[in-house]
C-alpha positions in Angstrom: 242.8 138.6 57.9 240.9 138.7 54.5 241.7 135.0 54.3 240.1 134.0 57.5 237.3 135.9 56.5 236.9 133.9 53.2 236.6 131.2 55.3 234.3 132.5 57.4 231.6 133.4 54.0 232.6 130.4 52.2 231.6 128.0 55.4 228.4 130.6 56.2 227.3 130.6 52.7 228.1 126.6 51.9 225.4 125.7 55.1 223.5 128.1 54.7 220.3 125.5 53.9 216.7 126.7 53.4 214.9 123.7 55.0 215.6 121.8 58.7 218.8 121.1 59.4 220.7 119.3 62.3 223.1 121.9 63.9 226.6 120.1 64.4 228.1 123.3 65.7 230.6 126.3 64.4 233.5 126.6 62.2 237.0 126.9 64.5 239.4 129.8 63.0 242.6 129.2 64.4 241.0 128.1 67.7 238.2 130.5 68.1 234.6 129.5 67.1 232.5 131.6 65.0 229.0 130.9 65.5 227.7 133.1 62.5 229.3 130.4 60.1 227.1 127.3 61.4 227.8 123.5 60.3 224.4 121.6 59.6 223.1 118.8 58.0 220.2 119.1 55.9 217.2 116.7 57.5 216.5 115.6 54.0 220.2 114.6 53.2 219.6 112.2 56.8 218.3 109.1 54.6 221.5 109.8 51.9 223.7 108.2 55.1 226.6 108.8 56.7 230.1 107.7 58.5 231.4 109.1 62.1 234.8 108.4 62.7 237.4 109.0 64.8 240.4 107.5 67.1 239.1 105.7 70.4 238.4 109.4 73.0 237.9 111.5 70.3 234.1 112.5 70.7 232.0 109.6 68.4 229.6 108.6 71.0 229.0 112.4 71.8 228.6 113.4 68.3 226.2 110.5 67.8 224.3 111.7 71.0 224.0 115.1 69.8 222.9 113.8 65.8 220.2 111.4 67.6 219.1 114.2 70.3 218.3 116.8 67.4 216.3 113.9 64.3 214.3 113.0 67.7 213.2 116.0 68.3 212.0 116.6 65.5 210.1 113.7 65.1 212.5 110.9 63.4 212.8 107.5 65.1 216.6 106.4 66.0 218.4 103.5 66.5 222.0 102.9 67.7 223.8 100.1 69.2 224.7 101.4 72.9 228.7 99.2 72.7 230.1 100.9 76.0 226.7 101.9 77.6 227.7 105.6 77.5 224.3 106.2 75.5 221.8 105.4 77.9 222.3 109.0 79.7 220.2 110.5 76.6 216.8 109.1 78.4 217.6 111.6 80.8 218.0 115.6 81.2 221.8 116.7 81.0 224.1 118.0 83.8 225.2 121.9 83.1 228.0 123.8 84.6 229.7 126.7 84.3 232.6 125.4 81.2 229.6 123.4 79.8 227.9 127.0 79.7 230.8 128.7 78.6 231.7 126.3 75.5 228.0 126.3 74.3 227.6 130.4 74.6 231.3 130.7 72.8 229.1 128.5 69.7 226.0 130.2 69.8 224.6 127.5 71.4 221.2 128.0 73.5 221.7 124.8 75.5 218.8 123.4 78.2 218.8 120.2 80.0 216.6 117.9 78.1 216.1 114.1 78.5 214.7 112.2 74.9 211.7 109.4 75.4 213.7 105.8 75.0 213.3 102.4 74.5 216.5 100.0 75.8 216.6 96.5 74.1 218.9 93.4 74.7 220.2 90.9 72.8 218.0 87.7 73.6 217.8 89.4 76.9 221.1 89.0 78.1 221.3 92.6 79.8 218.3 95.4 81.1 216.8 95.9 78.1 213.6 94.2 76.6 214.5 91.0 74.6 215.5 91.2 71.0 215.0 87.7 69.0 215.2 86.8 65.9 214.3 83.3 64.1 216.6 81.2 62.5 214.7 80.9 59.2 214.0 84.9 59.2 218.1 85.9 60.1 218.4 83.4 56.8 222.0 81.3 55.8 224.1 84.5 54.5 224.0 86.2 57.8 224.1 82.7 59.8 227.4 82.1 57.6 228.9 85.5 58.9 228.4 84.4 62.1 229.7 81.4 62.6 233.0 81.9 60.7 231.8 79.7 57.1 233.8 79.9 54.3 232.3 80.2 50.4 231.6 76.2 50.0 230.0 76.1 53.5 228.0 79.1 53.3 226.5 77.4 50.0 225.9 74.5 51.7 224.3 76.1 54.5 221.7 77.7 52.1 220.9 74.3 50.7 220.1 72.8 54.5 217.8 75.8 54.5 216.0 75.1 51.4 216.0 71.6 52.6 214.2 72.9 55.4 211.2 74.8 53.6 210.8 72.1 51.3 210.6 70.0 53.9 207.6 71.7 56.3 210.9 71.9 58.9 210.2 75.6 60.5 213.9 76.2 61.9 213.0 79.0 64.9 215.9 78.5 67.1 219.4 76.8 67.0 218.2 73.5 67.8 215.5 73.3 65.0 218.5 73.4 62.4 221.3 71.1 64.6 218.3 68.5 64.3 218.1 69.0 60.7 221.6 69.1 60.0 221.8 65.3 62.3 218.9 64.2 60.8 220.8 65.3 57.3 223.8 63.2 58.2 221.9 60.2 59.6 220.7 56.8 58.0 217.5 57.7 57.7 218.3 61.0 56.3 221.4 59.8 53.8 218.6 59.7 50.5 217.4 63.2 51.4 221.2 64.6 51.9 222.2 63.2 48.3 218.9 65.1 46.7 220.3 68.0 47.8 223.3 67.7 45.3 227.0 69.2 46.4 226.6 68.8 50.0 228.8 66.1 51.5 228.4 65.1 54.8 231.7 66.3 55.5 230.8 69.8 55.5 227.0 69.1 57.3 229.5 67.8 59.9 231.6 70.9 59.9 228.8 73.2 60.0 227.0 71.0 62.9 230.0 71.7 65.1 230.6 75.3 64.4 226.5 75.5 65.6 227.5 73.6 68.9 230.4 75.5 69.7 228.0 78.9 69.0 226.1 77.5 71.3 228.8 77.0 74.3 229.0 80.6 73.7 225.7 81.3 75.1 223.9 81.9 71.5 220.9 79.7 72.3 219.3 83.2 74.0 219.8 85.3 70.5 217.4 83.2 68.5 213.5 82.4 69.0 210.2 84.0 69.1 208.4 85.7 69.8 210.5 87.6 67.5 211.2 91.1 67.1 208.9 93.4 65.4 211.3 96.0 63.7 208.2 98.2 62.8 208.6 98.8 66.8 211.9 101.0 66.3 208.7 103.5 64.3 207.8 105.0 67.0 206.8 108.7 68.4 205.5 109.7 71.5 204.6 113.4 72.1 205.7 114.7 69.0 209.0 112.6 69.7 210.7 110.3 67.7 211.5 107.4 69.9 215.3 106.7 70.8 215.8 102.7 70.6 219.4 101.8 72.4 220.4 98.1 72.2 223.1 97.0 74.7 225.9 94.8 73.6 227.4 93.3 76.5 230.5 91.5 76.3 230.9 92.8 72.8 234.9 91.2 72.8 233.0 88.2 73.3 230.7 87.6 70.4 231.8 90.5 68.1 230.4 88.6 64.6 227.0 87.9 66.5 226.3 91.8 67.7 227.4 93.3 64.5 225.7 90.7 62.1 222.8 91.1 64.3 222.7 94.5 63.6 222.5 94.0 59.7 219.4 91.7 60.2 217.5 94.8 61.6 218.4 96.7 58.8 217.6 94.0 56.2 214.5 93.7 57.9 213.4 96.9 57.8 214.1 96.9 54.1 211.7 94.2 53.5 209.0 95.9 55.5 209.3 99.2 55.0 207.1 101.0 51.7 209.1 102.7 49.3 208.9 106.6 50.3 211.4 108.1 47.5 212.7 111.3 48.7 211.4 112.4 51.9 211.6 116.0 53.9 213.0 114.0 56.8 213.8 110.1 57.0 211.3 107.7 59.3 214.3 106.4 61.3 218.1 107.2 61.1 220.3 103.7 62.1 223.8 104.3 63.9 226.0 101.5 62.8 228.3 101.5 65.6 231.7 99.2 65.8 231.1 99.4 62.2 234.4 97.5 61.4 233.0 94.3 62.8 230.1 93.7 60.5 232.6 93.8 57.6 235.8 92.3 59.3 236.5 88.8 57.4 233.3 88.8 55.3 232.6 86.8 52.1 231.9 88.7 48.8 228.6 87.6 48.4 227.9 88.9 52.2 229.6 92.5 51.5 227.6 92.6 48.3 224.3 92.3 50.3 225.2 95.3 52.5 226.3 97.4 49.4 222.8 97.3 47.9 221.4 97.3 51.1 222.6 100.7 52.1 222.1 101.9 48.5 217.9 101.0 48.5 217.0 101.5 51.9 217.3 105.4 51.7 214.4 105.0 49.6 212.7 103.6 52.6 213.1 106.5 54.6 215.9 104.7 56.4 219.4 106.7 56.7 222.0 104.5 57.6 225.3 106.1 59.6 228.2 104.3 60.3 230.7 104.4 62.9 233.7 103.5 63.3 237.7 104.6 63.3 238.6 105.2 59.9 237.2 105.5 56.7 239.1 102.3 55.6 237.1 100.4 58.2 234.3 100.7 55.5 234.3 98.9 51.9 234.7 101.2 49.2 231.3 100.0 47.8 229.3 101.3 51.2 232.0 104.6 51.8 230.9 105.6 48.0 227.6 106.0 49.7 228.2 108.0 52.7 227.2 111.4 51.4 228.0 112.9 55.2 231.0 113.2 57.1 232.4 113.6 60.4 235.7 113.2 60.9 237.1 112.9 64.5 241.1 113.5 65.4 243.0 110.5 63.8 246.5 109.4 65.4 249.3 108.9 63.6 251.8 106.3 65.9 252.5 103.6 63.7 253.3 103.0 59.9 249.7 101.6 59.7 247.9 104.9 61.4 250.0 106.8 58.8 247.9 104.6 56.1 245.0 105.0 57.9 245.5 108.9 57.9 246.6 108.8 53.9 243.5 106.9 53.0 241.4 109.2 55.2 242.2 112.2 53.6 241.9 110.9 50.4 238.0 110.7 50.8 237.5 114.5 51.2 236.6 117.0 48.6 239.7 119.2 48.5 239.9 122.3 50.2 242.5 125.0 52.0 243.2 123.0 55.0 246.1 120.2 55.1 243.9 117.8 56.6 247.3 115.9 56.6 248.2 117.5 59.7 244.6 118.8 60.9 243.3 115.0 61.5 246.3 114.5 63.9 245.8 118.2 65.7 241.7 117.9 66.2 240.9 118.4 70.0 237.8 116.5 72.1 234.8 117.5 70.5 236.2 119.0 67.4 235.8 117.1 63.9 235.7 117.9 60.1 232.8 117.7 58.1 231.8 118.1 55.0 227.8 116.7 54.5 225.7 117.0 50.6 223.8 120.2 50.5 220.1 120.3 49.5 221.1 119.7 45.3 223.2 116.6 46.6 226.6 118.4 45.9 229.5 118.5 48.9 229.8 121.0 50.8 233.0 123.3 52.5 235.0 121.1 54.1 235.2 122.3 58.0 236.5 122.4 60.7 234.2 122.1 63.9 233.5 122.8 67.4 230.6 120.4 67.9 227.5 121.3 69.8 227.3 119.6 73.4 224.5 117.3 73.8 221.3 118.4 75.7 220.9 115.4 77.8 222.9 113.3 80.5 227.0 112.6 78.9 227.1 109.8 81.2 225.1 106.8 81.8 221.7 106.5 83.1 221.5 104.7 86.8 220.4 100.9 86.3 217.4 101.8 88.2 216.4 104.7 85.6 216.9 102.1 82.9 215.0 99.0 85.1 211.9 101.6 85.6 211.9 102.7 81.7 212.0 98.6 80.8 208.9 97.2 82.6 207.2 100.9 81.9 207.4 100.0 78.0 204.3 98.1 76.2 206.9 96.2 73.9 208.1 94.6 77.5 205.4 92.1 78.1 205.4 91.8 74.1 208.7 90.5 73.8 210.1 89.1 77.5 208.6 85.8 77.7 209.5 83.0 75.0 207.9 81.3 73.0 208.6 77.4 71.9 206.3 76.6 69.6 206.2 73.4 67.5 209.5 73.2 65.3 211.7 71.1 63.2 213.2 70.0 66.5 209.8 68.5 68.0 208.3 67.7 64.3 212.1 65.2 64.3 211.6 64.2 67.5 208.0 63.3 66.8 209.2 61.2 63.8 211.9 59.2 65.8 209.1 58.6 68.7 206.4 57.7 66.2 208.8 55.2 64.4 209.7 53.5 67.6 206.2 53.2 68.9 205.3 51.5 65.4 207.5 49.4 65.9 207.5 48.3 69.6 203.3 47.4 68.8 204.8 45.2 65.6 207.0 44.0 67.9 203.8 42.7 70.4 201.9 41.6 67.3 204.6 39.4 66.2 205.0 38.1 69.6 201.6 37.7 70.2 201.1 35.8 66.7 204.1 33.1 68.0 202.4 32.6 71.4 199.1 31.4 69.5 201.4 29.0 67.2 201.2 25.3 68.5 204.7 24.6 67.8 207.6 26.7 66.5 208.4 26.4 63.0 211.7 25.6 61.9 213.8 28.1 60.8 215.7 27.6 57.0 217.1 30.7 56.4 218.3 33.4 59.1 215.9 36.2 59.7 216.0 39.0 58.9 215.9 42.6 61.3 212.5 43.4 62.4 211.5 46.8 61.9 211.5 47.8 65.4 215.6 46.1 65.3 216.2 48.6 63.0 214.5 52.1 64.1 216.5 50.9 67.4 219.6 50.1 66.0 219.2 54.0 64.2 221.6 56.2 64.7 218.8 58.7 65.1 217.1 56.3 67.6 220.3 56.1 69.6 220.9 60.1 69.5 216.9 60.7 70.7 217.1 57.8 73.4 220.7 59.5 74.7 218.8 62.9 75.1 215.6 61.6 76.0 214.0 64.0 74.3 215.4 66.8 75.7 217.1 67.9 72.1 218.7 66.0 68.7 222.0 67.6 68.8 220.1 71.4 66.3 215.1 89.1 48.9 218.6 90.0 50.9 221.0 87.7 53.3 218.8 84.3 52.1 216.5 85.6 55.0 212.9 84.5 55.0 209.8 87.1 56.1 208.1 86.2 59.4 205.0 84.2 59.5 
């Protein structure tokens, strides 16, 4: 009995926090809650990020729920990546009932139906949501490289097309802007310019143009363009609020490099945007990395390297960063380092590899009474253990937690709730019609033209010069091509005359700021 009540002090004491907090839930004692020893998270440890993880069923959509519910009501913008759509319920009031009331009174939880103002975004419009884009130039060749699958050499050689580019007056908005580069790269006409480059063969422009064809078979074209997202938009407060941003990622199985790389351009964008803050009461906007494993699933060092000091500056933005995602190892130990908070979901423990999973897991927490060993594997629904940094930055108890139940709808919002929040928002007619400005596509497609017009009037000068000749002369020596011959005989000709016109066959992350 004395033990348990050690527990009970050294939890109360250990979260016992002067400033906000967000209010997880209660320490669990052999199954029964105690709602004097609270589990919180100090608002101004929000920006020092965080992991959620868990087995698939475990609670990590709830628990991010209940996290964005409380930073948003007290003013902090958030922004998560709805992957199953089981988010979009937090726009609207919850459902109660009596073992929902019974579970939050056994916490000491005062629990009202509440619906949280929200914004719901889609990739390039493929879904609900209002449009996300991004331009080529701006999502930059280290990103562009994660996405379509490039090893080291490629990726390099991708960031040389780009500076090509710049240099060059190209503007690359969408994917056709740089497939036009890349043929006008591998062309006659473009041969002298690819050599000046230096180390990129054609070989590898042609491996790269192919992997940006296939991409776009996928249905990528829709991804990239203007006008292109603001990220200052995700800033946002109305009545006091912090605004909830959800983006919906359809047919995640898919695309899976696309969504999560996407993701990381946000955040890099924000980084270049945002002021530096230092250390803040509460962060401007808390970003839930979900499906975290996917942004770092086959990723090149240089690529990894870019998160790692991306997650390690932003907090001085005012920018806390949580990931989620099914085990710690999911994360490289460069980012985990930097995950002062943690929520630890029931692991399972099935197959050798689980039992690796589970070893590794354990590993990461400060050492305590419990034998997380065999606590991971015994967590129920909605339980978890957490251990967050306190106010000085040092850990805290490690516990284990019933976790609050979220104040707003656990399932999702109605398409019609979500259609009428859409064409209600401002940033709708901001960001739903597109833009197709002048580009390195038309600014090509120009040249070709201009060439061939050049040289169809030589053409009619030339003829028009013999017509006025009394007699032809004779010829001594074989001609040679006339100019308009040769822009016709073009392989760039040929490719624009095939299309007719239609299209040529086009700081952090090498990413370049919008214009």
């Amino acid at each position: 009995m004395a033990e348990k009540a050690d527990v009970v002090e050294t939890v109360k004491q250990g979260y016992a926090f002067e400033g906000a907090a967000l209010e997880l839930g209660a320490l669990l004692v052999d199954g029964e809650p105690k709602p004097e020893a609270a589990v919180r998270i100090p608002m101004g440890m929000m920006n020092r990020h965080g992991l959620v993880a868990g087995a698939t069923g475990t609670g990590k959509t709830k628990t991010l729920q209940l996290m964005a519910e409380q930073l948003s009501a007290a003013g902090v913008a958030v922004f998560a990546a709805d992957v199953k759509g089981d988010l979009s319920g937090i726009s609207q009031p919850g459902a109660g009932g009596d073992k929902l009331l019974a579970r939050t009174k056994a916490i000491g939880q005062e629990w009202t139906a509440t619906g949280f103002p929200t914004e719901f975004y889609a990739l390039g419009g493929q879904g609900t949501g209002i449009p996300i884009r991004a331009t080529i130039t701006s999502f930059g060749p280290v990103l562009l490289s994660k996405v379509l699958g490039l090893n080291d050499v490629q990726e390099s050689s991708l960031g040389l097309i780009f500076h090509y580019a710049d240099k060059a007056g190209l503007t690359l908005l969408d994917l056709k802007d740089l497939r036009s580069v890349i043929q006008h790269l591998t062309s006659d006409e473009g041969k002298d310019d690819l050599k000046e480059l230096g180390g990129l063969s054609a070989a590898t422009a042609g491996v790269i143009l192919r992997a940006l064809i296939g991409f776009a078979d996928q249905g990528a074209e829709a991804f990239f363009g203007e006008p292109e997202f603001d990220t200052a938009d995700l800033l946002q407060q109305r009545d006091g609020k912090g605004v909830i941003s959800l983006l919906e990622l359809p047919n995640l199985q898919d695309r899976p490099a696309l969504f999560s790389t996407f993701l990381m351009w946000l955040l890099a964008d924000l980084f270049h945007d945002l002021p530096e803050v230092g250390d803040v009461d509460k962060p401007k906007l808390v970003f839930f990395f979900d499906e975290a494993h996917l942004l770092f699933n086959d990723a090149s060092k240089a690529f990894l390297d870019s998160i790692a000091q991306t997650v390690r500056l932003i907090r001085s933005k005012g920018v806390g960063v949580f990931f989620v995602t099914q085990t710690p190892k999911d994360v490289p130990d460069d980012v985990l380092a930097q995950l002062g908070s943690r929520v630890q979901h029931q692991l399972r423990a099935h197959t050798p590899n689980d039992a690796k999973a589970l070893k590794a897991t354990v590993s990461t927490f400060p050492s305590s009474s419990y034998d997380l060993g065999e606590v991971l594997t015994q967590l129920g629904i909605g339980e978890a253990i957490v251990t967050v940094m306190n106010e000085k930055g040092a850990p805290t108890p490690v516990a284990w937690t019933r976790l609050r139940a979220p104040l707003s709808l656990m399932a999702p919002a109605t398409a019609e709730q979500m259609t009428a929040t859409v064409q209600a928002s401002p940033n709708n007619a901001k960001y739903s019609q597109t833009v197709d400005r002048e580009s390195a596509y038309e600014i090509l497609a120009a040249k070709v033209q201009a060439g061939a017009q050049q040289a169809e009037a030589e053409q009619q000068q030339e003829e028009q010069a013999k017509q006025q000749q009394e007699a032809p002369r004779p010829r001594s020596q074989k001609q040679e091509k006339s100019m308009v011959e040769q822009v016709m005989g073009s392989s760039a000709f040929k490719q624009f005359a095939r299309t007719a016109g239609r299209e040529i066959v086009r700081g952090l992350f090498g990413a370049a700021r919008r214009r």
